[in-house]
KETI-755471 format. One record per residue (C-alpha): residue in three letters; residue number from 1; x, y, z. Coordinates in steps of 0.1 Angstrom, whole numbers, plus 2048, in hexadecimal, padded with zeros to 3 digits. Example, Ala and Ser with C-alpha at 12.3 -4.5 7.8 and 13.67 -1.06 7.14 Angstrom:
// residues 2
(atom ALA; 1; (87B; 7D3; 84E))
(atom SER; 2; (889; 7F5; 847))
***
This chain:
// residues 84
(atom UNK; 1; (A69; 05E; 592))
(atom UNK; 2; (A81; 042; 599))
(atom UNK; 3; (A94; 040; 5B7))
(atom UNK; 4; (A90; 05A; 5CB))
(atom UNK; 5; (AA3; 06A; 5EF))
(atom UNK; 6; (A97; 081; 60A))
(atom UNK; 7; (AB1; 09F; 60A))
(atom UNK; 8; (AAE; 0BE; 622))
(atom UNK; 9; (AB9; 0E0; 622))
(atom UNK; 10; (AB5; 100; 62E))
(atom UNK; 11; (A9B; 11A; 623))
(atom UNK; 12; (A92; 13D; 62D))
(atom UNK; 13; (A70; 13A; 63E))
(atom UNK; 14; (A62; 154; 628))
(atom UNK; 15; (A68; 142; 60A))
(atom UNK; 16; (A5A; 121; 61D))
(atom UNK; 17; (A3D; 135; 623))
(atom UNK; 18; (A3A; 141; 5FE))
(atom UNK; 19; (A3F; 11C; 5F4))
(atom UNK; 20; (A27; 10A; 60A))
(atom UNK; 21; (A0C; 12B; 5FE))
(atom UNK; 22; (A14; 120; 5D7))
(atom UNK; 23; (A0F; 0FB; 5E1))
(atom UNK; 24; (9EE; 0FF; 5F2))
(atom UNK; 25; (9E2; 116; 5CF))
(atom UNK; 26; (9E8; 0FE; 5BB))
(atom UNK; 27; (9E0; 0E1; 5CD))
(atom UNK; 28; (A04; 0D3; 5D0))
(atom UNK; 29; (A1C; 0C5; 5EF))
(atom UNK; 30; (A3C; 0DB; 5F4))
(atom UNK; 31; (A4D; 0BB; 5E6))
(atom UNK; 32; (A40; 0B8; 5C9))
(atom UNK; 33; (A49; 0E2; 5C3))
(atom UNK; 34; (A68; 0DE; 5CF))
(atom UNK; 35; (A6F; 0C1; 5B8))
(atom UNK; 36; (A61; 0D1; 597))
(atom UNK; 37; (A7D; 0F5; 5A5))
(atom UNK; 38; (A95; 0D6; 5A3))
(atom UNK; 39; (A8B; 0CC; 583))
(atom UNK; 40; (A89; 0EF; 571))
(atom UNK; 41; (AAA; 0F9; 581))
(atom UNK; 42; (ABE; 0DB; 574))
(atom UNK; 43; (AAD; 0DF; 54F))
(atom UNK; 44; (AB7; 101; 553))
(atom UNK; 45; (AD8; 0FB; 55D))
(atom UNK; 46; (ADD; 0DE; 544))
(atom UNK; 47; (ACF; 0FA; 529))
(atom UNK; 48; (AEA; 115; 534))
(atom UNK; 49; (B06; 0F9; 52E))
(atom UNK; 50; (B00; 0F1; 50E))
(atom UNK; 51; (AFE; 116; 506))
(atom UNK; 52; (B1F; 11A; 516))
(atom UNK; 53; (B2C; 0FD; 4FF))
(atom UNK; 54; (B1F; 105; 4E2))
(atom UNK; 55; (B30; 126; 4E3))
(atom UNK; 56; (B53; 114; 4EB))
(atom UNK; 57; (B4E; 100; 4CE))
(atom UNK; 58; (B43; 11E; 4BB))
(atom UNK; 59; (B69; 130; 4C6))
(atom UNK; 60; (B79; 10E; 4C3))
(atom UNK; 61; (B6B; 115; 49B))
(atom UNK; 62; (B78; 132; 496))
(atom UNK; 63; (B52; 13F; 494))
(atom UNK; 64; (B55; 15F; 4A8))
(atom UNK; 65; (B49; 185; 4A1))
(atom UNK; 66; (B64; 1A3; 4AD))
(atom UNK; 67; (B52; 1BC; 4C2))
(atom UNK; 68; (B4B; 1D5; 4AA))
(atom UNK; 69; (B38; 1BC; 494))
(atom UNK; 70; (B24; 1B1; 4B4))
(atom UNK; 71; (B1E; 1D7; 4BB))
(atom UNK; 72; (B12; 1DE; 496))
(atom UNK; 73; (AF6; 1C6; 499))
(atom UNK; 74; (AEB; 1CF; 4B9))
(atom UNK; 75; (AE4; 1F0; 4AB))
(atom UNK; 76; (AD3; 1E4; 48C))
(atom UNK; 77; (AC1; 1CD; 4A1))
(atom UNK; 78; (ABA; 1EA; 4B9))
(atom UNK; 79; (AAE; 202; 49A))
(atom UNK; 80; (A98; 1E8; 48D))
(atom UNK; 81; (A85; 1E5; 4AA))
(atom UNK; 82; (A85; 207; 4B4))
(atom UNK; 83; (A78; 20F; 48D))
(atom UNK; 84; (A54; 1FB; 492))
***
């Protein structure tokens, strides 16, 4: 994993509870949980950003829809859901 640092932080003691129950299921420290949380957060934040990116880029292009166009193919998307 590289180099690695001991951080701490505050939890509620439920959620430690809930976290050292999870670790003991699946046969698991807390630290290793707590580093895969870490893990999954940052992908998903990493994942969000590029989303947010892409869309400024997609403005920055000039590809946008007007409201009414996004509304229209909610509702046909909507309909065609509704309709199987």
């Amino acid at each position: 994993m590289g180099n690695q640092r001991t951080i701490s932080f505050r939890l509620d003691e439920d959620k430690i509870e809930a976290l050292d129950g999870l670790a003991e299921s699946v046969d698991r420290d807390r630290s290793h949980l707590l580093n895969e949380a870490v893990n999954n957060y940052l992908e998903l934040q990493a994942y969000h950003v590029s989303l947010i990116e892409e869309g400024l880029k997609a403005v920055k292009e000039g590809r946008i829809l007007e409201i009414a166009e996004v509304r229209a193919r909610i509702t046909k998307l909507s309909r065609a859901r509704h309709a199987k």
